[in-house]
C-alpha positions in Angstrom: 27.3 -39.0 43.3 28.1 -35.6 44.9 30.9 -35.4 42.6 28.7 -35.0 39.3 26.0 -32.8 41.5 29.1 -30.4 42.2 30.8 -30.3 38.6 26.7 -29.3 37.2 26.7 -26.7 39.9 30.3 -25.5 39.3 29.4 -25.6 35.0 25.9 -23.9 35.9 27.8 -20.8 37.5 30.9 -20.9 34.3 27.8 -19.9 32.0 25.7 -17.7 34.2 29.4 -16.1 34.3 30.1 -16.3 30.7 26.6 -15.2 29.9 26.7 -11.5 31.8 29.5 -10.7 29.8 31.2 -8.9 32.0 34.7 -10.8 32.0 37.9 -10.4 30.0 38.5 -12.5 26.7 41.7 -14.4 28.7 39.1 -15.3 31.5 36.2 -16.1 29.3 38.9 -18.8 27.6 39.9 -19.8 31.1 36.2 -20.5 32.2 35.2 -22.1 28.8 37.9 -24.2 29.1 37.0 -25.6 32.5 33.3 -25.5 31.3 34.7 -28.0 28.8 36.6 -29.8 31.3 33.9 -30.3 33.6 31.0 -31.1 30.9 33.1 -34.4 29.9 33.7 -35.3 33.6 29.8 -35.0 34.0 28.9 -37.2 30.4 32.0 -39.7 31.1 30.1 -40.4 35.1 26.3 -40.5 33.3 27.6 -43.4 31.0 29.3 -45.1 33.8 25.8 -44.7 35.6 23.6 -45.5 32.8 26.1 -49.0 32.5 25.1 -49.7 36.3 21.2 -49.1 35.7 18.9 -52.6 36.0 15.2 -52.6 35.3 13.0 -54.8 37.7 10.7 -57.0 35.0 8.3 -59.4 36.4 8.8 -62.8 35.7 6.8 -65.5 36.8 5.0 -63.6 39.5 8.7 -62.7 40.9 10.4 -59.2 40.3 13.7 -59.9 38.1 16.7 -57.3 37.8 18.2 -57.5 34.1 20.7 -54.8 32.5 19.3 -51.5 31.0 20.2 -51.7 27.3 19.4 -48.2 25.2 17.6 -49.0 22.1 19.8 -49.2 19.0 17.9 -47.1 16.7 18.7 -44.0 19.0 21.1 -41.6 18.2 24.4 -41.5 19.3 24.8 -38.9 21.8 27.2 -35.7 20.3 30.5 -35.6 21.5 
């Protein structure tokens, strides 16, 4: 999963950037633009993760994998 560890890092140093200030308005729309870029990369790998994730239940004494399934009554996660 270094790919999704690398696109936080590289979106954690777009806002420290965009945050000082200290770049032009063409380069801040550059950087937000990757920053948008690279936050959809990072949700689009969680929910491929999250689809992969089993919880271990015990079942008659023996440890059974089944299919984590988020409870419907959250809320949908903002796009």
């Amino acid at each position: 999963m270094a790919k999704f560890e690398e696109c936080l890092q590289r979106l954690e140093k777009i806002v420290q950037e965009l945050e000082k200030g200290e770049v032009s308005l063409e380069k801040s729309l550059t950087l937000f633009e990757e920053g948008v870029q690279l936050s959809s990369a990072c949700r689009k790998e969680l929910e491929q993760a999250e689809g992969r994730v089993d919880i271990l239940l015990k079942k008659n004494g023996k440890l059974q994998a089944e299919p984590f399934e988020p409870q419907a009554d959250q809320a949908p996660a903002r796009r």
